[in-house]
N, C-alpha and C positions, 0 to 999 in steps of 0.2 A: 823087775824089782827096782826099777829106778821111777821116781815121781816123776808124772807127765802134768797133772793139772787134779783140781775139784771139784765136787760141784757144792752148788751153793744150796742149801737147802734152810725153808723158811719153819721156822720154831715158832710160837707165840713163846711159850717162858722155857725153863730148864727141861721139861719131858723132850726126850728123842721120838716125838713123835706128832705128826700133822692134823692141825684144827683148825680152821674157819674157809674163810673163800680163797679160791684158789685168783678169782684177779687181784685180792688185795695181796695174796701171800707175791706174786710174780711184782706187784708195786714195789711192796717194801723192799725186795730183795733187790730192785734195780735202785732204789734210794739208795740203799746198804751200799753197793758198790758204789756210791760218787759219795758217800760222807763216811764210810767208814776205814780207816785206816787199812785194816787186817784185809780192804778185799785190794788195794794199791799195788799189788807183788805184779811182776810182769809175768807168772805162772798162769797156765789155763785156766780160764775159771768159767765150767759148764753150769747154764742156768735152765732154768726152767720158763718156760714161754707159753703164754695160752694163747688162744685166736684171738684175742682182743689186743694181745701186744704186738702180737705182730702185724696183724692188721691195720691197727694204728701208728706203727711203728717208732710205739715209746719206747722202745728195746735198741735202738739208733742212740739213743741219749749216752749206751757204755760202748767200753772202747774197741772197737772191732777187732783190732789185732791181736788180743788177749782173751775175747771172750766169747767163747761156743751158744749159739742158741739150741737150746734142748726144745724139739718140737714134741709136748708130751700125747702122749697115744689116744687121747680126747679127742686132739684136733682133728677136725674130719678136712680131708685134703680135699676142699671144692676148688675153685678156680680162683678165686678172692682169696685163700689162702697163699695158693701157689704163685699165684702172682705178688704177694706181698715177699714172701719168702727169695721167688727171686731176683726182689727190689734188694733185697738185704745183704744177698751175695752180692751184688754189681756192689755195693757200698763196702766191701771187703770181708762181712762176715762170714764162719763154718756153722754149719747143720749140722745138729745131730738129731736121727728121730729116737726117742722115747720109748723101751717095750715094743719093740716093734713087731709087728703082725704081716703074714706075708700078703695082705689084700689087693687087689685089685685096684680099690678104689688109691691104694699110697701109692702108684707106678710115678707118677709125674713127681712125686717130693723123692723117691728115691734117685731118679735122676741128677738130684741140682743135692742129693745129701753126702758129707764129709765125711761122718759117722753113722752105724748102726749100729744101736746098742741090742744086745740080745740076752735075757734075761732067764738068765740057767735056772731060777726056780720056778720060771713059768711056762717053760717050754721041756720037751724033752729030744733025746738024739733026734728023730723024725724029721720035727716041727722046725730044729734050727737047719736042717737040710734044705729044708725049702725056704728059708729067708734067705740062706747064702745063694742059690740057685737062680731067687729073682733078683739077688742083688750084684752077681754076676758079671755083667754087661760095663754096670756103673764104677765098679771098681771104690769101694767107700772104704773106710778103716772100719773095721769091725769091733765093735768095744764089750767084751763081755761082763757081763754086771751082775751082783749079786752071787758071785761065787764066795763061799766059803769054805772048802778046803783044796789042798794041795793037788790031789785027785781032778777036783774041776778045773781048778786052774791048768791041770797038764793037759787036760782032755779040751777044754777050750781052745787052748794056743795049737794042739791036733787037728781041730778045725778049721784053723784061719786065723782067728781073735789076734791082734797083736797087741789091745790095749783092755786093760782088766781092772775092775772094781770091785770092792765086795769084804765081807766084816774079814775074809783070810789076810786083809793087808792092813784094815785099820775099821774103826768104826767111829761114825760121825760124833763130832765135837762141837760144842756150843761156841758159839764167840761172841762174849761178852765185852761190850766197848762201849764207852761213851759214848754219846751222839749229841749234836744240837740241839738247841730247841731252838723253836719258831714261832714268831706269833702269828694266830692264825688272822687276827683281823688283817696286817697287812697282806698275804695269801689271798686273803677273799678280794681286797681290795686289785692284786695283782691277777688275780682271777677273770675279775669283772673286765680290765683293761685290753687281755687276753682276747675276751670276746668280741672286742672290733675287730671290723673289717681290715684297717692296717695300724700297728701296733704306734703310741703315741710314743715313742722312745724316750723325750724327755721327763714323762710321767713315768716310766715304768723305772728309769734310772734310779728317779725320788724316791721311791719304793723299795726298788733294791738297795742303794745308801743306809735302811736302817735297818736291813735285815741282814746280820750276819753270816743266820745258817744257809739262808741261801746265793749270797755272794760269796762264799767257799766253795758250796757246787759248783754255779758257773764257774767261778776260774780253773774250777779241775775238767769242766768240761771243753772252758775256750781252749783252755793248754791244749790237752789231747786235740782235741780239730788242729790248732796248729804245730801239731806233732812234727819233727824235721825243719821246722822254722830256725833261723837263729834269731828272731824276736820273741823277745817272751810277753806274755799278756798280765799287765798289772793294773789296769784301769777298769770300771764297771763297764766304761761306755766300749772299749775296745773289746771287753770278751762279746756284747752284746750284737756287735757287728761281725764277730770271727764266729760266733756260734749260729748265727742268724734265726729272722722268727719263729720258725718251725719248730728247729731244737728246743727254744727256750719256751715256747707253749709248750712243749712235751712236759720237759724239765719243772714246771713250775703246777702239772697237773699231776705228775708222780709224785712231788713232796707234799706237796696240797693234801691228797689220795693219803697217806701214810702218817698225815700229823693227828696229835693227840689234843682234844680240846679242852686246857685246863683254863685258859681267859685269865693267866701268874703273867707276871711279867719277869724273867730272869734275870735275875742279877748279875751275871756275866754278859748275856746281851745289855743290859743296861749301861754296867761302866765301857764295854766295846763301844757301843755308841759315844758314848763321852768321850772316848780317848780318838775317836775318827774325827769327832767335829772343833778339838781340842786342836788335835794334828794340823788338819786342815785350816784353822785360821792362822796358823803360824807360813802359811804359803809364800805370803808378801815378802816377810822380814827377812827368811831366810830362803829365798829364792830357787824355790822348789813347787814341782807339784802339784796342784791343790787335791788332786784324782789321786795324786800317786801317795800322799801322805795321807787321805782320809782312808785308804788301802791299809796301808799301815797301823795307824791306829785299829781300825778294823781286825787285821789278823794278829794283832798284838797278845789278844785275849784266848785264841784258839788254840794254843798248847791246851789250859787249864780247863776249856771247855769240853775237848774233846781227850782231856788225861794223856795225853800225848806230850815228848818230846818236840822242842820247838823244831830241831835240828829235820827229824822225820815231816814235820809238817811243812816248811820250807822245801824237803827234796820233792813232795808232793804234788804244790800247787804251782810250782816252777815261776815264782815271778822273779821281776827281775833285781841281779846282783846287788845293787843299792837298798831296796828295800829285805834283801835276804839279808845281808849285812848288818843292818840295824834291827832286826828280828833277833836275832843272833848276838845282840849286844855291840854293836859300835857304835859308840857315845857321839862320830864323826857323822855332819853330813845330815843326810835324815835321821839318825838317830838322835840326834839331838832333840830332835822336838817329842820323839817317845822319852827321852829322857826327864826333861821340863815337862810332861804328864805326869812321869811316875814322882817326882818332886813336888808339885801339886796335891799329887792323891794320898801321899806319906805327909802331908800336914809342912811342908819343908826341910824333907830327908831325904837325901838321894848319895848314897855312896858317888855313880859314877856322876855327878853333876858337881862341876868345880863351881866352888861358890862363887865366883867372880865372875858367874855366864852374863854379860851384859843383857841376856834377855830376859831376866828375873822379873827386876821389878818391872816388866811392861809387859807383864801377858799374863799377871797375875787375871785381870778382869775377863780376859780371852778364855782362860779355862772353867769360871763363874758361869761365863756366858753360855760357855760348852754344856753345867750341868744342867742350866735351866732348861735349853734346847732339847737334851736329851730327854728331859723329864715333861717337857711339854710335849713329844714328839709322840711317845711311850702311851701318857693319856690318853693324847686324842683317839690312839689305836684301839685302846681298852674300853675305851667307854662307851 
């Protein structure tokens, strides 16, 4: 009766129950986990994985320590499987197999699996005799699933089971959360860059610079890589070297895979961009930056965008203390120059801006310059 973990299961809208393809369903849901708040818990979080993810091993992209690949019962266990799978363990990930069947042809994935889940409405006493019998040897946790009452639950943990699922303890809940949006032409455009031979880094930076939903992933992705560091990663160009090419080809073909094509340009990405390039020309004057404050600006906007506390989004993307600080409201320091944005964008009102900030009158043109940038920047994309 104590919570061990979840799994994560892919909805299109409110019904509790599964509709379209299963690789897009296994996309969205590893997007879900690098942009959505609700999957950030350092709790289990068992996923569903088809051959194509882990064969490609876009499923690398979330954070090993916390996250089970569920290998569902489709997968046929050839050699290209099993070799991807135990590329995923050396990397630190757990297996679990899915409904698991006692075949012959799964011997080699039962070896290298964490978990087997055994699924009490589809098996009876017999049937799960012989999955405990060939799994034996391997010693895996046993997870039984789909129990629902007290009865099975006894009769399960009688057999082995130490870890249990199923409507007797709760039954699946939607989670409804904001998400970013993205533009897809720059995507396509980051797409195209993708398909060189070796990636152009200073173009792909430009790129990244005006898209803010996906320089939130990255930095949630460089952090995790440099997980146990006491550096923290706050610059595009530093997550893009901590994460390196491979990740970030992944990373940038799973949100690609999962975006919706409306060809809007958002208005929250829109002032983000303003207040990044607004930040950033303030670099000189006040001796900061120019990466660390266009950052800035940048996550300035991500509470509102993604309905979140700022507080929760800062513990998140782990940058560093100076710019959490003025996230968080310190008028000192970097904050200063989100301050002289938010003063700007209020027509000449800012509570925390002391009217005597000698940088008033000379940055007036600086944040002008910022809207036009943004708004040329936006076009070219759309059109």
């Amino acid at each position: 009766m104590r919570l061990y973990g979840y799994e994560l299961l892919f909805r299109t809208g409110t019904s509790d129950s599964f509709a379209g393809d299963v690789e897009d369903a296994t996309s969205q849901t590893i997007d879900s986990c690098l942009s959505m708040i609700s999957c950030s818990s350092p709790t289990n979080l068992f996923v569903n994985c088809t051959r194509e993810a882990l064969v490609n091993q876009t499923v690398m992209l979330l954070p090993s320590s916390t996250v089970v690949l569920e290998i569902l019962e489709t997968v046929t266990a050839d050699a290209e499987v099993v070799k991807a799978c135990k590329k995923l363990k050396r990397s630190g990930f757990r297996l679990a197999l899915d409904d698991f069947s006692p075949h012959e042809d799964n011997r080699e994935l039962v070896k290298i699996a964490d978990y087997i889940k055994v699924d009490f409405r589809a098996s009876g006493p017999a049937a799960r005799r012989e999955i405990y019998d060939m799994c034996r040897d391997s010693k895996p946790i046993f997870l039984a699933e789909k129990v629902e009452t007290l009865s099975e639950v006894e009769a399960a943990q009688a057999e082995g089971n130490t870890l249990f699922q199923g409507y007797y303890y709760a039954r699946p809940e939607i989670i409804a959360e904001a998400q970013i949006s993205a533009s897809k032409s720059a995507y396509l455009q980051l797409f195209a860059g993708l398909a060189e031979p070796s990636l152009d880094l200073k173009k792909i930076e430009r790129l990244l610079l005006i898209e803010p939903s996906l320089c939130f992933r990255l930095l949630r992705l460089a952090n995790s890589a440099a997980h146990g560091s006491r550096f923290r990663i706050s610059t595009i160009q530093a997550a893009l070297l901590a994460v390196g090419e491979d990740a970030f080809r992944k990373l940038v073909t799973v949100v690609l895979a999962t975006m919706p094509s409306n060809g809007t340009v958002d208005r929250d990405v829109e002032q983000a961009l303003q207040r990044a390039l607004f930040c950033e020309s303030l670099a000189f004057v006040l001796d900061e930056s120019p990466a660390e404050l266009y950052m800035l600006g940048m996550l300035s906007m991500m509470d509102r965008m993604l309905n979140v506390p700022m507080k929760q989004l800062v513990d998140l993307i782990s940058v560093n203390s100076r710019i959490q600080e003025a996230l968080l409201g310190c008028a000192d320091g970097m904050g200063r120059a989100l301050n002289l944005c938010r003063y700007h964008e209020n027509g000449g009102a800012c509570k925390r801006l002391p009217s005597e900030d000698v940088l008033l009158s000379d940055n007036a043109s600086n944040y002008f310059e910022a809207l036009l940038a943004a708004g040329g920047i936006l076009r070219s994309l759309h059109a």
